[in-house]
N, C-alpha and C positions, 0 to 999 in steps of 0.2 A: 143515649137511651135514658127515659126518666123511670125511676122505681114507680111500679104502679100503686097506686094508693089503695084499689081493693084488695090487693097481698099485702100490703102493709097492716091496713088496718087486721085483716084475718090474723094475721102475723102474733100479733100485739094482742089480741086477745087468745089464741089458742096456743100458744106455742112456748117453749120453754126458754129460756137467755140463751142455754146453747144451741139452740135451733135458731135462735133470731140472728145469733152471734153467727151463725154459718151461712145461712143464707144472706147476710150483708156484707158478709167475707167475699159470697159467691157473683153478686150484684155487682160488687165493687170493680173486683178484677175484671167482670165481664165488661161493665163501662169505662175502664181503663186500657182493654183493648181496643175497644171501638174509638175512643180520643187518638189511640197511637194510628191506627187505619186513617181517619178520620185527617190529622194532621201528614200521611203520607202518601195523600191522596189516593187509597189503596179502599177496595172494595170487597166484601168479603170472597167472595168469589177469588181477588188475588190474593189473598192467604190460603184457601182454598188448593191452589196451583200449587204454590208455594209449599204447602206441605204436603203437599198429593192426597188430598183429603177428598172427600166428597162435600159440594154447597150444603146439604144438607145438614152434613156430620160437625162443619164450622157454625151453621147456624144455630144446632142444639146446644154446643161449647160456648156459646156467646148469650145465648136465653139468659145466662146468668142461674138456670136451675140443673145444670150439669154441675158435678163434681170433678173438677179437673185435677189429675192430678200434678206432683210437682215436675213427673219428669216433662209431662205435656203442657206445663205451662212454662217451662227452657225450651222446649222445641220450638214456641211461639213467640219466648223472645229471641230465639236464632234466627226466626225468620223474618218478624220485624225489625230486629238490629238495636232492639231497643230490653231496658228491664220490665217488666209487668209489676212487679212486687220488688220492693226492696225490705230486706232487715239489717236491723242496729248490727 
């Protein structure tokens, strides 16, 4: 998923560093789940399953403009088998 350039730019003029800073936090992880789907030939829909979720409710977490939090972004790398975020 490419960031779209008419939120960016809105971005960049209306918004404060912490606000840019959180919504590129939020972009990021969201395009760093799609890469992990993506490379396990897995479709949202089978995350979906996987975490008994609804298509819907994965496709909101994945917009990139949901705020996920951390315990649900470990439940998504339990279910990928993978990290999402790593720190130092």
């Amino acid at each position: 998923m490419k960031r779209n350039n008419i939120i960016n730019d809105f971005l960049a003029k209306h918004s404060s560093a912490e606000t840019k800073r959180y919504v590129s936090h939020n972009v990021d992880i969201a395009e760093q789940i799609h890469a992990i789907l993506e490379k396990l030939g897995w479709s949202q829909k089978d995350l979906a399953i996987k975490l008994n979720k609804s298509n819907a409710e994965i496709s909101k977490w994945l917009s990139g403009q949901h705020n996920l939090t951390v315990k649900s972004i470990a439940k998504i790398e339990e279910a990928l088998g993978e990290e999402i975020i790593t720190t130092p």
